[in-house]
Backbone as CSV, one residue per row, in Angstrom:
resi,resn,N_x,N_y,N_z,CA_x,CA_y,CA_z,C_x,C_y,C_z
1,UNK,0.840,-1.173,0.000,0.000,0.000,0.000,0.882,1.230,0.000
2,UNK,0.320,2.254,-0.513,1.120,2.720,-0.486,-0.169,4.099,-0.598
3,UNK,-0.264,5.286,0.505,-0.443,6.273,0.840,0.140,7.636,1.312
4,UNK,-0.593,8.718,1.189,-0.258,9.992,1.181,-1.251,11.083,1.885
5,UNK,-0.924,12.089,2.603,-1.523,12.973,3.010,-2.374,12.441,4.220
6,UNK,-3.043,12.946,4.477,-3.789,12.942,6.153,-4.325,11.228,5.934
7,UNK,-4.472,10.322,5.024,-5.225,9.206,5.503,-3.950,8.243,5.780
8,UNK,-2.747,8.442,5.513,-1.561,7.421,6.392,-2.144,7.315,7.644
9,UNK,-2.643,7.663,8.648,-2.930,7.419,10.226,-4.119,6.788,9.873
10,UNK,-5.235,6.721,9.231,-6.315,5.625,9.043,-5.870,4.344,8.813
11,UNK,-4.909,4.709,7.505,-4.428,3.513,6.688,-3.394,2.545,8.059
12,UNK,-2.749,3.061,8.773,-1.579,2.547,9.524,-2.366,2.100,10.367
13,UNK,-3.518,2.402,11.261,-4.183,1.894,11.974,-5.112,0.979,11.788
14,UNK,-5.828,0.951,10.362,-6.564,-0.356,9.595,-5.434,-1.318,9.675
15,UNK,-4.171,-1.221,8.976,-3.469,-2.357,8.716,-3.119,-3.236,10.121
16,UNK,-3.148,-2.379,11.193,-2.602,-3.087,12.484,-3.785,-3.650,13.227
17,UNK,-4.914,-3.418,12.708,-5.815,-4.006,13.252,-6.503,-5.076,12.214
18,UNK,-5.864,-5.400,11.359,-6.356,-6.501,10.384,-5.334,-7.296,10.748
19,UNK,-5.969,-8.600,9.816,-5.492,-9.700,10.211,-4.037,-10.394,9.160
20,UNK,-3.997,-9.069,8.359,-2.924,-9.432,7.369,-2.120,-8.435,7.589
21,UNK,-1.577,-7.652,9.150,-0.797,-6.906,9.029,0.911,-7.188,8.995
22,UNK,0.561,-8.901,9.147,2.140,-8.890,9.128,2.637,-8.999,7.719
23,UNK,1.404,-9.393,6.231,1.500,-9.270,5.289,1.777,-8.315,4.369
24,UNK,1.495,-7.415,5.078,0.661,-5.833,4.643,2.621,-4.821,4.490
25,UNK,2.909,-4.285,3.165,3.989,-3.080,3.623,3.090,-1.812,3.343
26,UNK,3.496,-1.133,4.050,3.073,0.395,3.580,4.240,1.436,3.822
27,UNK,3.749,1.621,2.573,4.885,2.982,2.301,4.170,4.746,2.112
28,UNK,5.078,5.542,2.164,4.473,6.830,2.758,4.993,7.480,1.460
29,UNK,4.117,8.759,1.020,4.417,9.778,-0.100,4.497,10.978,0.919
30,UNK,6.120,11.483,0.984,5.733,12.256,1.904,6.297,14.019,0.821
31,UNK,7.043,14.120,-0.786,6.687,14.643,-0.996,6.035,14.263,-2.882
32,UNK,5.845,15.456,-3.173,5.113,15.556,-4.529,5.541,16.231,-5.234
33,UNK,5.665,16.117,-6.378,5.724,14.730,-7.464,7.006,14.779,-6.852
34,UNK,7.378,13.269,-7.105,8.267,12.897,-6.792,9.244,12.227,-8.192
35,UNK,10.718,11.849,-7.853,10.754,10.978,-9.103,12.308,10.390,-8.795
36,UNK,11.832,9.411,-7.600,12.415,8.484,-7.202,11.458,7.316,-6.194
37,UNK,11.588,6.046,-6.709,10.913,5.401,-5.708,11.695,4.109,-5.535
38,UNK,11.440,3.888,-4.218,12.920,3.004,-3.291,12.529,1.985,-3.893
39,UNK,14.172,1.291,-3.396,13.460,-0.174,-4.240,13.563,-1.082,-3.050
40,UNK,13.099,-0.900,-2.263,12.498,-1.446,-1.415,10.656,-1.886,-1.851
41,UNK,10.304,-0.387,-2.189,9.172,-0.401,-2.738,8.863,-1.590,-4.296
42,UNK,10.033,-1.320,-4.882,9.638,-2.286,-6.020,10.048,-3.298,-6.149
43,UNK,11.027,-4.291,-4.923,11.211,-5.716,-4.451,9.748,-5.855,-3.795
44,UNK,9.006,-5.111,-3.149,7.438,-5.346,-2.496,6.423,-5.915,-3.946
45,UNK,6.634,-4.838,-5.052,5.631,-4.794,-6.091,6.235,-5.845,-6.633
46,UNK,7.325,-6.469,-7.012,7.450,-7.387,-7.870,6.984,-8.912,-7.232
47,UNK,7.305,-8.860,-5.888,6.691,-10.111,-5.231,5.270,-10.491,-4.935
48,UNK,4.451,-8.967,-5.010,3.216,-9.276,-5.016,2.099,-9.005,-5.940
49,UNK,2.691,-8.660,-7.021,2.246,-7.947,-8.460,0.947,-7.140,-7.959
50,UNK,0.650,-6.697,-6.537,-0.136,-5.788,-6.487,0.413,-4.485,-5.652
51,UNK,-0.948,-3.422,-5.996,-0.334,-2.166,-4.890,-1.691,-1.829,-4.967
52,UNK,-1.759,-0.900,-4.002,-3.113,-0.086,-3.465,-2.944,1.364,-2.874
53,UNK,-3.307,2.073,-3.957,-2.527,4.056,-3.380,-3.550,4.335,-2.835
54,UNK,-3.671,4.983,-1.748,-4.425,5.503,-1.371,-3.985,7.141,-1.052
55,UNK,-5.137,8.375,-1.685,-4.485,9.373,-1.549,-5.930,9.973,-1.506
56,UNK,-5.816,11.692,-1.713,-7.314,12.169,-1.437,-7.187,12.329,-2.873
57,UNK,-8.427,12.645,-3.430,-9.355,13.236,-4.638,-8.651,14.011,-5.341
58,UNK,-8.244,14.253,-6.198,-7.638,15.162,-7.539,-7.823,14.501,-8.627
59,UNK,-8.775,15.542,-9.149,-8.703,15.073,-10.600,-7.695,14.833,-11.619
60,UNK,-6.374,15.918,-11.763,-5.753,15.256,-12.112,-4.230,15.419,-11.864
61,UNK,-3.232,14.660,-12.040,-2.030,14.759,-11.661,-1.583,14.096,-10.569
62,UNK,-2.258,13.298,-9.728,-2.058,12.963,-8.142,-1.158,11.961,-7.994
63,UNK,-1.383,11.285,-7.394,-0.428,10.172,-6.476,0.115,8.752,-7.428
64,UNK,-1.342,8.137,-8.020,-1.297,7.183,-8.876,-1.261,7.566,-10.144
65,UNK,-1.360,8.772,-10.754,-0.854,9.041,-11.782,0.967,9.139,-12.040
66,UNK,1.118,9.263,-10.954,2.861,9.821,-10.466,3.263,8.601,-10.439
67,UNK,2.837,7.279,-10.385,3.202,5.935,-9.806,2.962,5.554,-10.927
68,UNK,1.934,5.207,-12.063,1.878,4.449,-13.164,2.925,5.371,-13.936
69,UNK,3.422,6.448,-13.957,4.212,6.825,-15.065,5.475,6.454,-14.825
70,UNK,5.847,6.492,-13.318,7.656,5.642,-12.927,7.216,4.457,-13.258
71,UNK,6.575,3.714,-12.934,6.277,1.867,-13.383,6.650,2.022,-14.661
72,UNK,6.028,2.651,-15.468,6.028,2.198,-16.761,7.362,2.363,-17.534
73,UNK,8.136,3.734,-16.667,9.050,3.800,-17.251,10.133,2.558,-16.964
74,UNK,9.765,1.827,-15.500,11.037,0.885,-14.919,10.000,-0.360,-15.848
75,UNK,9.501,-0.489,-16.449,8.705,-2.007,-16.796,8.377,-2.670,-15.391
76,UNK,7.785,-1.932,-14.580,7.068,-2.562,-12.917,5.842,-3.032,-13.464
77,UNK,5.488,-4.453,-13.337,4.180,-4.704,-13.687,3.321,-5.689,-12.526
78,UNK,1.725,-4.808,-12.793,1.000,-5.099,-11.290,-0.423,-6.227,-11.654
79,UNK,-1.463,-7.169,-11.119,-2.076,-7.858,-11.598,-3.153,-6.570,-11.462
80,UNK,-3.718,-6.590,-12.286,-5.382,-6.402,-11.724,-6.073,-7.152,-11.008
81,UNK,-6.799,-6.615,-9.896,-7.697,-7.377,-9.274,-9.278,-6.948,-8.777
């Protein structure tokens, strides 16, 4: 997972109270746009061919727009689900 802005403290507190938190990484956007992402982050995405951004509302330019355009440039590829 991977979140930004005021819902990291929802998100960090859902994950520790579920039952897949020892499954669970979450990573933090702490600035914007960015254009580096750890590879910590993309040893996570390649082992689990998924991710889940969670960020607030913008139409356009935001968080997961910023994330599918580094993927695409590194060939990071995620399942749909």
């Amino acid at each position: 997972m991977i979140a930004m802005g005021p819902l990291v403290n929802n998100v960090l507190e859902a994950i520790q109270l579920s039952e897949t938190a020892e499954k669970t990484d979450l990573f933090t956007a702490v600035r914007f746009p960015f254009n580096l992402i750890p590879d910590a982050l993309i040893e996570s995405i390649s082992k689990s061919k998924r991710i889940i951004l969670l960020e607030e509302h913008v139409a356009q330019g935001g968080l997961a727009q910023q994330f599918l355009y580094h993927f695409a440039k590194k060939n990071i590829a995620t399942e749909k689900i």
